[in-house]
Structures are given as C-alpha cells and as structure tokens.
HTML snippet that shows the backbone in 3Dmol.js (N, CA, C, O; Angstrom):
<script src="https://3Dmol.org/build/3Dmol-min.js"></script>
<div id="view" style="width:600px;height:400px;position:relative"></div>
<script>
const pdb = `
ATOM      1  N   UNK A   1       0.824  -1.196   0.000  1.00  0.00           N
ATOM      2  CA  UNK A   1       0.000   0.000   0.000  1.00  0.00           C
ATOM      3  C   UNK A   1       0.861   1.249   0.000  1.00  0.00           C
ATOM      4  O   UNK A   1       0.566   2.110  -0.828  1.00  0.00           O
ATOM      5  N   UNK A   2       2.090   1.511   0.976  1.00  0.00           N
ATOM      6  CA  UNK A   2       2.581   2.416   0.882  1.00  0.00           C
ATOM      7  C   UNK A   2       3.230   2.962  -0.645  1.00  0.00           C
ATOM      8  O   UNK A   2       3.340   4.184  -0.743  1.00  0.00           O
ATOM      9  N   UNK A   3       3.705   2.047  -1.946  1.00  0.00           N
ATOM     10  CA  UNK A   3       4.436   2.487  -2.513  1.00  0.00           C
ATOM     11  C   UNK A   3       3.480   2.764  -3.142  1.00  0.00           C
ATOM     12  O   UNK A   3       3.923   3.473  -4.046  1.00  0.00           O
ATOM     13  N   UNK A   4       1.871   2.622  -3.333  1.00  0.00           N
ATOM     14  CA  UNK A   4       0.480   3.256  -4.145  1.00  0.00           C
ATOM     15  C   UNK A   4       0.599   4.396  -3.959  1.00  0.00           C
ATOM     16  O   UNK A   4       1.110   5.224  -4.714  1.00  0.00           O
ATOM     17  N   UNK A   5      -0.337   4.712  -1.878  1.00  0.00           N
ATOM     18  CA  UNK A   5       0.129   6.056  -1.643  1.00  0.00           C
ATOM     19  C   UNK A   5       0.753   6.810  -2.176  1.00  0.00           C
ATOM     20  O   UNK A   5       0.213   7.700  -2.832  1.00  0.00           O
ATOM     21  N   UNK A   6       2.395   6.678  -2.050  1.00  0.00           N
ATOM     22  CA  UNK A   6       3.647   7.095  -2.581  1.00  0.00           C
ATOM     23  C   UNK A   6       3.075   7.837  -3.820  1.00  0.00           C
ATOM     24  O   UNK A   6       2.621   8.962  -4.028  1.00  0.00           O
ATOM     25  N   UNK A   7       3.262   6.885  -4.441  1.00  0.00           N
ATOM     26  CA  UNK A   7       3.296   7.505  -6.183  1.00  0.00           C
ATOM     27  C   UNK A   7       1.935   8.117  -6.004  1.00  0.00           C
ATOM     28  O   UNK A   7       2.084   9.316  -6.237  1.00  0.00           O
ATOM     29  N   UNK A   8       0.677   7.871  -5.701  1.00  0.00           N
ATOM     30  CA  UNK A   8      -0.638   8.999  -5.722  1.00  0.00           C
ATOM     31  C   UNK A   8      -0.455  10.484  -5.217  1.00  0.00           C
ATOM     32  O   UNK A   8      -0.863  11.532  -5.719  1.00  0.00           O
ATOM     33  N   UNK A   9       0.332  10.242  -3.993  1.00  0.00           N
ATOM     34  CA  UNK A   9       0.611  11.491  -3.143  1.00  0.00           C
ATOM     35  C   UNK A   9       1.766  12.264  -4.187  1.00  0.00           C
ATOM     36  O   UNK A   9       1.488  13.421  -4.502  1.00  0.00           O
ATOM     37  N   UNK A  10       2.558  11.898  -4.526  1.00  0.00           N
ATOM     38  CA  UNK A  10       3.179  12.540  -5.535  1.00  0.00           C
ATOM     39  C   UNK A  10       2.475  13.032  -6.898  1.00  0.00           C
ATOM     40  O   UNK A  10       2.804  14.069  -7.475  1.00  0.00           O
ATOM     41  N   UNK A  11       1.483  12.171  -7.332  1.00  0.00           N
ATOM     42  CA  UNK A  11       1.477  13.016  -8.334  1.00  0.00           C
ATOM     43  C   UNK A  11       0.246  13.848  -8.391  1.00  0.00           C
ATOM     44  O   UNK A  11      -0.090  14.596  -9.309  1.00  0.00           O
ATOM     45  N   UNK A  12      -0.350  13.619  -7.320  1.00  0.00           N
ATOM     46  CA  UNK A  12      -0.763  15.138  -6.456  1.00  0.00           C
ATOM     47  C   UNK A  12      -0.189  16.444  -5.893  1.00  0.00           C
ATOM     48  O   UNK A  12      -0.629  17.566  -5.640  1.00  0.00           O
ATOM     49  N   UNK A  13       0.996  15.801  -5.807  1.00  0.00           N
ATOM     50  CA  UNK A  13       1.659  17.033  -5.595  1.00  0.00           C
ATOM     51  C   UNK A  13       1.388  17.426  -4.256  1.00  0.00           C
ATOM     52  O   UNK A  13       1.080  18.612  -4.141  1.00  0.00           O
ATOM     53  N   UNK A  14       1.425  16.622  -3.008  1.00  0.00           N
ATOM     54  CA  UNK A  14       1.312  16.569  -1.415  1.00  0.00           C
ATOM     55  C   UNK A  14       2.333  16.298  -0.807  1.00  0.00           C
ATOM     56  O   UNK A  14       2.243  15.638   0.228  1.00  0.00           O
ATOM     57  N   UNK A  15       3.593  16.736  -1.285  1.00  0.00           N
ATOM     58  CA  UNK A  15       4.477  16.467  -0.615  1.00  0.00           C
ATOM     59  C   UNK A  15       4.719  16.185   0.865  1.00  0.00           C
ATOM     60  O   UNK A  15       5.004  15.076   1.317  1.00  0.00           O
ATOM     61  N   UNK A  16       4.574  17.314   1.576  1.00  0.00           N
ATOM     62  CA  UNK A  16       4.239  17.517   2.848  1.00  0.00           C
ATOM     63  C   UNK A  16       3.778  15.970   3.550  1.00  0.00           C
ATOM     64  O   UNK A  16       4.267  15.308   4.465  1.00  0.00           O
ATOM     65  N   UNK A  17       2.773  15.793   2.779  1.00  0.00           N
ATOM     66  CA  UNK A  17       1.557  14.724   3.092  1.00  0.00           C
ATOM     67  C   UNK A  17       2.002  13.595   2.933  1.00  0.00           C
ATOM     68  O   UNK A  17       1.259  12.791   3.497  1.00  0.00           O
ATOM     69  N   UNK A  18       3.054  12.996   2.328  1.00  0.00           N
ATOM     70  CA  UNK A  18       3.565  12.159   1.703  1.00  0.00           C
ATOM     71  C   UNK A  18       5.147  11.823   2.752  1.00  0.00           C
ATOM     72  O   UNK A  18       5.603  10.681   2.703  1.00  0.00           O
ATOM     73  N   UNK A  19       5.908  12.961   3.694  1.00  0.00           N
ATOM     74  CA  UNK A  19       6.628  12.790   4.441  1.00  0.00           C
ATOM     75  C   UNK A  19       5.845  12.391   5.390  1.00  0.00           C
ATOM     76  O   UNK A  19       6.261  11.326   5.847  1.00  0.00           O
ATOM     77  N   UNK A  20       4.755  12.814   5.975  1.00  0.00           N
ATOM     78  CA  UNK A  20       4.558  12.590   6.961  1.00  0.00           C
ATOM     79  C   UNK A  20       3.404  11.829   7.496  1.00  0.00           C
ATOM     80  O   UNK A  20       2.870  11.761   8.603  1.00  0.00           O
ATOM     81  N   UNK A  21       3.197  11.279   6.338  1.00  0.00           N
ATOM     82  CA  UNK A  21       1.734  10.371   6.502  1.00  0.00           C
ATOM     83  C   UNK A  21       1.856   9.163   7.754  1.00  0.00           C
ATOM     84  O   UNK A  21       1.173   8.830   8.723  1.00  0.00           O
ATOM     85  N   UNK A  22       3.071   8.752   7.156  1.00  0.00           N
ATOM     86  CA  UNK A  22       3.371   7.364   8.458  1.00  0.00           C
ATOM     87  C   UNK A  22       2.973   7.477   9.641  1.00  0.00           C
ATOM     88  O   UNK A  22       2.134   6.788  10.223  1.00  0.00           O
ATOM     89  N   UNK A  23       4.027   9.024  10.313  1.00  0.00           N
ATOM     90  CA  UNK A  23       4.146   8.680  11.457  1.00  0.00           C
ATOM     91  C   UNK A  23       2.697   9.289  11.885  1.00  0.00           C
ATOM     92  O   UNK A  23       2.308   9.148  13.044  1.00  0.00           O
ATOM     93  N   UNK A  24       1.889   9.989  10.888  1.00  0.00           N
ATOM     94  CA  UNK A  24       0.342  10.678  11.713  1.00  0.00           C
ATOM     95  C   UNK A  24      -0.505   9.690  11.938  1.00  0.00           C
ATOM     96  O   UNK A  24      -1.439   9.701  12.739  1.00  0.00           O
ATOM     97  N   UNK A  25       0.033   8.263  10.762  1.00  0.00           N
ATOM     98  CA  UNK A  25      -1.065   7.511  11.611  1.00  0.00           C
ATOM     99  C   UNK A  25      -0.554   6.570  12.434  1.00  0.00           C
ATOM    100  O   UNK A  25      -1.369   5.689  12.706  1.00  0.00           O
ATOM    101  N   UNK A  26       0.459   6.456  12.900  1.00  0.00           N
ATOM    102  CA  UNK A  26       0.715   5.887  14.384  1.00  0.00           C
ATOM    103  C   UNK A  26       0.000   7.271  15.109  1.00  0.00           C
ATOM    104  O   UNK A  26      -0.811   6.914  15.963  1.00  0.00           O
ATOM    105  N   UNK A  27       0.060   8.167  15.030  1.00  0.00           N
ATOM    106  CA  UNK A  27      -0.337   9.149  16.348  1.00  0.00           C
ATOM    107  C   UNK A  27      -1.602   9.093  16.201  1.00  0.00           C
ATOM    108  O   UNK A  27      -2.159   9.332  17.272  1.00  0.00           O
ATOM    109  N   UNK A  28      -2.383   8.866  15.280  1.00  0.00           N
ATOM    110  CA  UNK A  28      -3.947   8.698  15.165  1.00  0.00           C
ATOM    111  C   UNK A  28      -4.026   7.630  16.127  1.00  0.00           C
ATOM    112  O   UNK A  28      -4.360   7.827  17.295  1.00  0.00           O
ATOM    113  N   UNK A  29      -3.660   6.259  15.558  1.00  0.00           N
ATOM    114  CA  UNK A  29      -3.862   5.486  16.374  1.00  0.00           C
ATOM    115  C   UNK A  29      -3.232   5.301  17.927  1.00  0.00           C
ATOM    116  O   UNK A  29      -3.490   4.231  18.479  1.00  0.00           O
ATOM    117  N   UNK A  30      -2.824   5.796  18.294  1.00  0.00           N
ATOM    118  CA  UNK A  30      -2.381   6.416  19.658  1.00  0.00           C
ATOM    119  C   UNK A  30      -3.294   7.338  20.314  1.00  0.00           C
ATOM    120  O   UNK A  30      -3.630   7.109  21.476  1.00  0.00           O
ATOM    121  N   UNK A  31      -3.711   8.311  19.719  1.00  0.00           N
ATOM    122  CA  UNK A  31      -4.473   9.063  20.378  1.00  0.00           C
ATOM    123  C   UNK A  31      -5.675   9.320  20.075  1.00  0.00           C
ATOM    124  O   UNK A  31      -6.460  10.232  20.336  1.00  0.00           O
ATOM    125  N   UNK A  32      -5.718   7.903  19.185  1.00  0.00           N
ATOM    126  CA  UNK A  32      -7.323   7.209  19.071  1.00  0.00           C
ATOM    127  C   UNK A  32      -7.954   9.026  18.258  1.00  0.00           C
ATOM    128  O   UNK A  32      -8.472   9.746  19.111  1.00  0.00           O
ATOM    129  N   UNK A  33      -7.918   9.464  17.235  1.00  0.00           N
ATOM    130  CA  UNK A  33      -8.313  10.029  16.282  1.00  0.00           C
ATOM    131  C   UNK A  33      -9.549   9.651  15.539  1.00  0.00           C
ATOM    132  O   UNK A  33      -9.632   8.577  14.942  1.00  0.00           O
ATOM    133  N   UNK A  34     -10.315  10.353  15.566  1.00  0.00           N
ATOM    134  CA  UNK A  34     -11.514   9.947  14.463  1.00  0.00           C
ATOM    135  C   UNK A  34     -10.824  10.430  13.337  1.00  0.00           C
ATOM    136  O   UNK A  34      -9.816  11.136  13.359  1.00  0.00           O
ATOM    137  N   UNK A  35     -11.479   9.970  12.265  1.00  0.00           N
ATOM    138  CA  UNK A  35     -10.943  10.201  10.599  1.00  0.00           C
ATOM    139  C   UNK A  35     -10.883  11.631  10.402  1.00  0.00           C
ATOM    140  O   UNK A  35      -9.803  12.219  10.333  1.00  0.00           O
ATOM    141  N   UNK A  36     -11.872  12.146  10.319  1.00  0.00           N
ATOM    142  CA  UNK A  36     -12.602  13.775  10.370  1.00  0.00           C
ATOM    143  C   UNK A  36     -10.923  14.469  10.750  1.00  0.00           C
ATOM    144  O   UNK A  36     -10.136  15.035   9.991  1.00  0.00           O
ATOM    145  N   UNK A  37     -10.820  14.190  12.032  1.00  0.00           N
ATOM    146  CA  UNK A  37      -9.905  15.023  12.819  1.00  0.00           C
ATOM    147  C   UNK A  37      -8.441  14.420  12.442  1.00  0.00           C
ATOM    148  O   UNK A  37      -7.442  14.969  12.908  1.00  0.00           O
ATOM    149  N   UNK A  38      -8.339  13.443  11.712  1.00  0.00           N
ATOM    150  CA  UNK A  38      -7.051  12.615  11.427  1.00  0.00           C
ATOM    151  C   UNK A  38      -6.687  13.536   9.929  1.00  0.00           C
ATOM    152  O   UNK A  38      -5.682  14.229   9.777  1.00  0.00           O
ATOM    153  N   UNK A  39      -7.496  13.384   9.179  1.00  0.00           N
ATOM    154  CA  UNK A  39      -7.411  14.487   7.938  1.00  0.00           C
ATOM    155  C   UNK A  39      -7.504  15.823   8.078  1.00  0.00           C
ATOM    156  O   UNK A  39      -6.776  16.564   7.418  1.00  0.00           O
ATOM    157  N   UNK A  40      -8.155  16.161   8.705  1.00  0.00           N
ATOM    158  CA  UNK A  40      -7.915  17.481   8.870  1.00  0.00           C
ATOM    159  C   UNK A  40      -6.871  17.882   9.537  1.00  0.00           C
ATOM    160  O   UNK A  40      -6.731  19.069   9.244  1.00  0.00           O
ATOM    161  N   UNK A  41      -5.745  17.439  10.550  1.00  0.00           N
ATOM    162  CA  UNK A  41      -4.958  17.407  10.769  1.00  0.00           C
ATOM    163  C   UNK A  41      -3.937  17.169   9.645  1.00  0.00           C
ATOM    164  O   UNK A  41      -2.816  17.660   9.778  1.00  0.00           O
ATOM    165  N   UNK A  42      -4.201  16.539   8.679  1.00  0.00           N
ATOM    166  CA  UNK A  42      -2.861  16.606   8.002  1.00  0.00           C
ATOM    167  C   UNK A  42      -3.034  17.135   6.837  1.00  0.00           C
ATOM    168  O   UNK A  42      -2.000  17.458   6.251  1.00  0.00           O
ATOM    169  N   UNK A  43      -4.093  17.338   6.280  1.00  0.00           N
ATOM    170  CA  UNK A  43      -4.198  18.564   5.322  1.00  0.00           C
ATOM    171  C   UNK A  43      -4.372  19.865   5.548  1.00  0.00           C
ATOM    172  O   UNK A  43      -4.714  20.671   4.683  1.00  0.00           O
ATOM    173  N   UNK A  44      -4.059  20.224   7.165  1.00  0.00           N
ATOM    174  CA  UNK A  44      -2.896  21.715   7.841  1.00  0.00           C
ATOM    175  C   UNK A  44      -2.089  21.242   7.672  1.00  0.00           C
ATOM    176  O   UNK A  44      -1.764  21.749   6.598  1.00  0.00           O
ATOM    177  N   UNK A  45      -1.368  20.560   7.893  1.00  0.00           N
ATOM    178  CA  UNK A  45       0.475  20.061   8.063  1.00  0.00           C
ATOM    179  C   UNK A  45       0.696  20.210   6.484  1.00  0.00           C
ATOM    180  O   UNK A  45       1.876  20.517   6.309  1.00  0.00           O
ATOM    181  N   UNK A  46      -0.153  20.086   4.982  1.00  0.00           N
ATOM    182  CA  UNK A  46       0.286  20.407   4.225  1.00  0.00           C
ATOM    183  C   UNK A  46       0.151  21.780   4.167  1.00  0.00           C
ATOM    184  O   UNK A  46       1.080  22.504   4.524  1.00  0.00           O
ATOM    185  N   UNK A  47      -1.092  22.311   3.682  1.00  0.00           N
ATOM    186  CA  UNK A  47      -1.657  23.711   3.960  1.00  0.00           C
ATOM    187  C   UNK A  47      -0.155  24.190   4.465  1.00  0.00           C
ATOM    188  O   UNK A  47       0.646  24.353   3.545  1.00  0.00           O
ATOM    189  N   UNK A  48       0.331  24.437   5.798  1.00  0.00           N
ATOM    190  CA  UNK A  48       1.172  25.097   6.934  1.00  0.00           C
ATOM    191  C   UNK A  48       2.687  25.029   5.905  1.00  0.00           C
ATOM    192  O   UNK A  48       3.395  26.013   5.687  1.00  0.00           O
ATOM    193  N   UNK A  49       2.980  23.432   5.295  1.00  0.00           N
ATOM    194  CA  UNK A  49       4.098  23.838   4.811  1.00  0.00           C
ATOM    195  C   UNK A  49       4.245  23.879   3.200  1.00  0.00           C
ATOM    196  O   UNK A  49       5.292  23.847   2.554  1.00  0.00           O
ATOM    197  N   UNK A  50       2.599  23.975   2.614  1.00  0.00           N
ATOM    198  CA  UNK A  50       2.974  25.469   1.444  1.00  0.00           C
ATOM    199  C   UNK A  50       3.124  26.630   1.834  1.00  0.00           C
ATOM    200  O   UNK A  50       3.899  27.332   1.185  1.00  0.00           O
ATOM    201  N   UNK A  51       2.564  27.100   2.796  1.00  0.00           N
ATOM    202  CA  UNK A  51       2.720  28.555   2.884  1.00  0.00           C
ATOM    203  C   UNK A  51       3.903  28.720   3.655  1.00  0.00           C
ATOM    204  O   UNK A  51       3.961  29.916   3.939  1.00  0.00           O
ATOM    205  N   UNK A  52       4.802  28.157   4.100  1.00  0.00           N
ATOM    206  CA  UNK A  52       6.008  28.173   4.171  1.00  0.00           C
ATOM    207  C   UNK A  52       7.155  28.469   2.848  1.00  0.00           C
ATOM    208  O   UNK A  52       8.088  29.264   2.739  1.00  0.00           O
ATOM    209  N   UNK A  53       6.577  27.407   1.919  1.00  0.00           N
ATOM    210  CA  UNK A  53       7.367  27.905   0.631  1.00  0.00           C
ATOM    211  C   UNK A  53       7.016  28.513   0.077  1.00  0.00           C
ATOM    212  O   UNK A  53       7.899  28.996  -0.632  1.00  0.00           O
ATOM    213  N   UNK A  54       5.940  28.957  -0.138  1.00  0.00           N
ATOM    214  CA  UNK A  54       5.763  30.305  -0.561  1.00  0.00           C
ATOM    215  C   UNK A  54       6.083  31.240   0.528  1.00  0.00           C
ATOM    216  O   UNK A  54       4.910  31.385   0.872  1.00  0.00           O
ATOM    217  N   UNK A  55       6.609  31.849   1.192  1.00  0.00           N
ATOM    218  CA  UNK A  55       6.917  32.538   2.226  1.00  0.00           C
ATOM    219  C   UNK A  55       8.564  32.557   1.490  1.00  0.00           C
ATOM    220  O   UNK A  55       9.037  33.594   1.027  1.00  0.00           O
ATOM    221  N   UNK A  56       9.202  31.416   1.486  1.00  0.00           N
ATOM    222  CA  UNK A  56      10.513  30.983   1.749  1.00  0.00           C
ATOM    223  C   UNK A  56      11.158  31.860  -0.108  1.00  0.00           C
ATOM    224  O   UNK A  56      12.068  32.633  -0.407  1.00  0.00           O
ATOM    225  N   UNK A  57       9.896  31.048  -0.989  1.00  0.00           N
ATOM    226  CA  UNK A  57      10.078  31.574  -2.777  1.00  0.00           C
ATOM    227  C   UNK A  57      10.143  33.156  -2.705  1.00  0.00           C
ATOM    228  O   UNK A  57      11.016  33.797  -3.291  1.00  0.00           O
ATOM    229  N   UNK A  58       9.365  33.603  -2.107  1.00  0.00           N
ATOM    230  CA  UNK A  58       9.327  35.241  -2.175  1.00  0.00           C
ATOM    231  C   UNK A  58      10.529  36.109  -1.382  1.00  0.00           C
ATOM    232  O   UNK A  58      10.818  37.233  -1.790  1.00  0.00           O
ATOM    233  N   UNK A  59      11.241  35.488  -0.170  1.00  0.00           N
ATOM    234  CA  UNK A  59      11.669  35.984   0.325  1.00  0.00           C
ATOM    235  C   UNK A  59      13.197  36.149  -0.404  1.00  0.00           C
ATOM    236  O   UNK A  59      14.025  37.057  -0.323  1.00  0.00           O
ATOM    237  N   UNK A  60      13.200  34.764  -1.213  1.00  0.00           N
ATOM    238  CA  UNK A  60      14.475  34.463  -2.310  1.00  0.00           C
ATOM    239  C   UNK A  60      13.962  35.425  -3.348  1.00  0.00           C
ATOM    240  O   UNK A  60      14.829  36.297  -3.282  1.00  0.00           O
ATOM    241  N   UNK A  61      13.347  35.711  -4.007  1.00  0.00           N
ATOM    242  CA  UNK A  61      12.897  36.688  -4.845  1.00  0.00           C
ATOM    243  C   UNK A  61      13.007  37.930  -4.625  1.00  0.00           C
ATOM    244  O   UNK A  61      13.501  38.618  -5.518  1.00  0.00           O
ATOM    245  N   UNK A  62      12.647  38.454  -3.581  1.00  0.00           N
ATOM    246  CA  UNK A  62      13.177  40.015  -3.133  1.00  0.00           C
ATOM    247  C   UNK A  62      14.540  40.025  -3.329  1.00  0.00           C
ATOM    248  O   UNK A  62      15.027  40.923  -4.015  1.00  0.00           O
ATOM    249  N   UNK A  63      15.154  39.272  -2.897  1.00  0.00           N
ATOM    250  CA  UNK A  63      16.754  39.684  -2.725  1.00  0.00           C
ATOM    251  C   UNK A  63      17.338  39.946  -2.287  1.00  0.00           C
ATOM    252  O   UNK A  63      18.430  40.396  -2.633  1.00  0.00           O
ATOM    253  N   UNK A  64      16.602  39.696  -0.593  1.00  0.00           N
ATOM    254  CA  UNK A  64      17.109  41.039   1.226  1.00  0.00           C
ATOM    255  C   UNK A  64      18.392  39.830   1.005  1.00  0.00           C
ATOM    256  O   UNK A  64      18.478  38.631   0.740  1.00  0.00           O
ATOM    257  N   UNK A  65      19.463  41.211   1.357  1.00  0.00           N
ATOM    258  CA  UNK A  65      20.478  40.386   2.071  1.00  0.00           C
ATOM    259  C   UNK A  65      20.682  39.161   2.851  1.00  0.00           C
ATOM    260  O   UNK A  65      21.517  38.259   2.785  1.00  0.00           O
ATOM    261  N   UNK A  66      19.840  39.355   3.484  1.00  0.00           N
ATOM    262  CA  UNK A  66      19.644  38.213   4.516  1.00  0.00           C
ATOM    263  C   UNK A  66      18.352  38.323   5.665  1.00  0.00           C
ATOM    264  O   UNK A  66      17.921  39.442   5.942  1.00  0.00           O
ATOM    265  N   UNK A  67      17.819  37.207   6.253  1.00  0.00           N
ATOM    266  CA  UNK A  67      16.447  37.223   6.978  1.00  0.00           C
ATOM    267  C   UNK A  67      16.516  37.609   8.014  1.00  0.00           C
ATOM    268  O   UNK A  67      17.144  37.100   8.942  1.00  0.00           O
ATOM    269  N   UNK A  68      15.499  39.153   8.033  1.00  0.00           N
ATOM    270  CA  UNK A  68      15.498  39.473   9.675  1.00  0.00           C
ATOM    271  C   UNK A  68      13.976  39.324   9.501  1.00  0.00           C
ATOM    272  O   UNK A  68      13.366  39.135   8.448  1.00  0.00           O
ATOM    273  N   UNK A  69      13.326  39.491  11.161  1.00  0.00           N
ATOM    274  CA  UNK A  69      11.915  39.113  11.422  1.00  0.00           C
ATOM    275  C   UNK A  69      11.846  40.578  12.630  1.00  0.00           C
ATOM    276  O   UNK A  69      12.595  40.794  13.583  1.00  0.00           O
ATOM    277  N   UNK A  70      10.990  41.169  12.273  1.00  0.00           N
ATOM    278  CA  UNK A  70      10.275  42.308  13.210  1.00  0.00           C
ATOM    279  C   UNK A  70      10.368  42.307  14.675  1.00  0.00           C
ATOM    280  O   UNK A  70      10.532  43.267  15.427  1.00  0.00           O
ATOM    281  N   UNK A  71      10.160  40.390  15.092  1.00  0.00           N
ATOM    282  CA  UNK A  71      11.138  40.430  16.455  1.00  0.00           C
ATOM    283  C   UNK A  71      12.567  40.821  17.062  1.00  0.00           C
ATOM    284  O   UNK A  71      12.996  41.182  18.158  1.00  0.00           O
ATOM    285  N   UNK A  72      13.142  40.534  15.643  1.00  0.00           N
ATOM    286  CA  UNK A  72      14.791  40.693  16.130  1.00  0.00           C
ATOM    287  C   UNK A  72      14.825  42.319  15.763  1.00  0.00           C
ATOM    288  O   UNK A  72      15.959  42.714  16.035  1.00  0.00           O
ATOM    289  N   UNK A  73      14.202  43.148  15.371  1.00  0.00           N
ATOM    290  CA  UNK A  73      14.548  44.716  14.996  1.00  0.00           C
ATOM    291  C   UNK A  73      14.731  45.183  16.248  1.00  0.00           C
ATOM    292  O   UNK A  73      13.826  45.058  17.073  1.00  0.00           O
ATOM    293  N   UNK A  74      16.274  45.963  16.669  1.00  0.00           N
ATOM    294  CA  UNK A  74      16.064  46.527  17.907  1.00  0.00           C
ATOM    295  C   UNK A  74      15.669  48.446  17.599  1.00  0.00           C
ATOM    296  O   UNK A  74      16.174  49.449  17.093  1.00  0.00           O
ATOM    297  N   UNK A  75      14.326  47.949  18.382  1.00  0.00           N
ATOM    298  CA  UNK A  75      13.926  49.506  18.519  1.00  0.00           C
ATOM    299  C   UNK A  75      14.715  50.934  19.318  1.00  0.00           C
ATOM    300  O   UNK A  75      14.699  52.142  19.086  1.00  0.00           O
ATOM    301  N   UNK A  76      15.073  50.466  19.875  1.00  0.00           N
ATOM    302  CA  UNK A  76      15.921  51.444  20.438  1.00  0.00           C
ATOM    303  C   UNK A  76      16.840  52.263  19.799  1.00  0.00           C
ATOM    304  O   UNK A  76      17.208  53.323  20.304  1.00  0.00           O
ATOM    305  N   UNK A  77      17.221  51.878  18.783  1.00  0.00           N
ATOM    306  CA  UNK A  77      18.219  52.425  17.638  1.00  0.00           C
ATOM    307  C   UNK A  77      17.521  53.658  16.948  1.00  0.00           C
ATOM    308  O   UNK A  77      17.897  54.720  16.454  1.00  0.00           O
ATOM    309  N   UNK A  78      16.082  52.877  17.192  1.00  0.00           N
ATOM    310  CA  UNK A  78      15.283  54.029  16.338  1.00  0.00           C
ATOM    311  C   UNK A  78      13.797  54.598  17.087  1.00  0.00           C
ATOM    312  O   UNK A  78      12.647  54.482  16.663  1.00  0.00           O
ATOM    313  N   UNK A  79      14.313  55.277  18.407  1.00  0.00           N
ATOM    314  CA  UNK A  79      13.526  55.464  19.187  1.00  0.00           C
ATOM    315  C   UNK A  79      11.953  56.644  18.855  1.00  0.00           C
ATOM    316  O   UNK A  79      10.885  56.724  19.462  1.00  0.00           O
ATOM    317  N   UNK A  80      12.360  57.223  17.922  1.00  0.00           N
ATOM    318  CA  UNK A  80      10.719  57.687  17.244  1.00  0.00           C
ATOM    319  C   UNK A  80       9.960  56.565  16.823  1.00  0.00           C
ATOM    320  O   UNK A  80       8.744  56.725  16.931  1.00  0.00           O
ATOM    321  N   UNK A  81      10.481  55.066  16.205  1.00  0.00           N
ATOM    322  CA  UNK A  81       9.523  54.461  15.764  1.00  0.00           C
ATOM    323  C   UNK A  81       8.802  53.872  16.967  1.00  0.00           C
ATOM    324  O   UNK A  81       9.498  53.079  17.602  1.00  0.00           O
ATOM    325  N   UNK A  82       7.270  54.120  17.543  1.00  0.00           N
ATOM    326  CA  UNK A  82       6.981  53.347  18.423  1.00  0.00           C
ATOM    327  C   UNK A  82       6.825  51.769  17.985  1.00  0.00           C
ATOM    328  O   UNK A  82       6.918  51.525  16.782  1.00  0.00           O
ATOM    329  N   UNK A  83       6.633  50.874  18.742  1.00  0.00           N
ATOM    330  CA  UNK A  83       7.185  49.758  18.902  1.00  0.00           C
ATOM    331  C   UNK A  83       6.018  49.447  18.852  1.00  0.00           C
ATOM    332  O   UNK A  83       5.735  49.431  17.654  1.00  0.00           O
ATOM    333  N   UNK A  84       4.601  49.019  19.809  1.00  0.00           N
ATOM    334  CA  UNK A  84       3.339  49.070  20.071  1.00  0.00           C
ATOM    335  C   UNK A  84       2.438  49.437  18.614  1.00  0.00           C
ATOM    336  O   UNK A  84       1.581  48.690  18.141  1.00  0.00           O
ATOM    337  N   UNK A  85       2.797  50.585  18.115  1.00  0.00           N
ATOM    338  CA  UNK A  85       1.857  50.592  16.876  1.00  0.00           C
ATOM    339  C   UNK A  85       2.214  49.616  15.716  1.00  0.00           C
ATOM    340  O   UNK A  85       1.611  48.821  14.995  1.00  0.00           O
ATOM    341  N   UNK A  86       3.660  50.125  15.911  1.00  0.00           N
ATOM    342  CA  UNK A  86       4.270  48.699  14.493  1.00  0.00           C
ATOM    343  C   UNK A  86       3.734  47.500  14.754  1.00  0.00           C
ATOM    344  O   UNK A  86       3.085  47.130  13.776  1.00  0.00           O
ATOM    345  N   UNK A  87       3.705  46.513  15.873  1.00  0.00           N
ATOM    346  CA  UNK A  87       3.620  45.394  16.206  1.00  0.00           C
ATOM    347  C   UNK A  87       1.716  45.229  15.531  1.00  0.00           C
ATOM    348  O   UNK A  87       1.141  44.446  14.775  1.00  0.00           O
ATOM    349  N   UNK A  88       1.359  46.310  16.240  1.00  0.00           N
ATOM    350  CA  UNK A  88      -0.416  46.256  16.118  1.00  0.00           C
ATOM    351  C   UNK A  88      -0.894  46.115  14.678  1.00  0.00           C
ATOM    352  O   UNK A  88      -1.906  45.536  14.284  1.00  0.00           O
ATOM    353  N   UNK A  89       0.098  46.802  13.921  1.00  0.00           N
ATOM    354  CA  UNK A  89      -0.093  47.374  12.421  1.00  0.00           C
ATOM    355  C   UNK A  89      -0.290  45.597  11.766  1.00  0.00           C
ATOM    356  O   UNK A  89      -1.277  45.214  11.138  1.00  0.00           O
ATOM    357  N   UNK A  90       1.028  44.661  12.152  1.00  0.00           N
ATOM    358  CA  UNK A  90       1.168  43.422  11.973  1.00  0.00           C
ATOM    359  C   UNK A  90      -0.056  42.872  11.509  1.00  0.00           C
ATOM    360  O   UNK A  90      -0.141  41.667  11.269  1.00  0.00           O
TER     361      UNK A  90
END
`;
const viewer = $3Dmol.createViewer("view");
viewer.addModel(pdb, "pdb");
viewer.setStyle({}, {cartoon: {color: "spectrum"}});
viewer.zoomTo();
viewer.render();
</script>
C-alpha cells in the first residue's frame, strides 16, 4: 500500500503529506483520532508547509540580504519608531 500512496501522493503534488503520513497515523492510532480530525490534521500540516514555501520563494525573490523578522529589529536604535503601533499594524 505504501508504494500506491507514494506515487498517488506525488502526483498530487502533497508532498508535505507524503513525508509525513506514516508517522500521523501511528499518532492517530495512539491518540485514538476519528478520521474527520485525522485528515484534517494533516491537510494543515500540508496547507502550513505550502505557505512556508511560498513565504521561503518570495523571500528568495526580493533579494534582502539576509532574513530578519520584526522580532529581532532593535527599537531602540530608532527610538521615534513606536514599537506598540508597528507590532499592532502586523
């Protein structure tokens, strides 16, 4: 069965879904999962890591030097910008 999966999940194009199918259903069956909640659980885990690569494609596309995140900005450097509105703006 797995090497069906395999090749279906691929040429669906579920990657995500396809690493990690195994071990979700040992944890289904561990923590006794209804189906409903067993799939929907892992079609977020794909969902979560497309929008990762797309996150990851764009950020290679801009061209920033390198990755900073709004957490690591130290405000203090730039003490007119309040800190509180930026974050809220988010």
């Amino acid at each position: 069965m797995s090497e069906t999966l395999d090749h279906k999940l691929t040429t669906l194009k579920l990657a995500r879904i396809r690493q990690v199918y195994a071990s979700w259903i040992e944890q289904a069956v561990q923590s006794e999962l209804g189906y409903a909640e067993f799939l929907e659980q892992l079609i977020t885990e794909e969902l979560l890591a497309r929008q990762e690569n797309q996150l990851r494609r764009k950020m290679k596309a801009a061209g920033f030097p390198y990755t900073a995140t709004i957490e690591q900005f130290d405000f203090t450097l730039r003490p007119e910008l309040k800190r509180a509105v930026r974050l809220a703006l988010l």
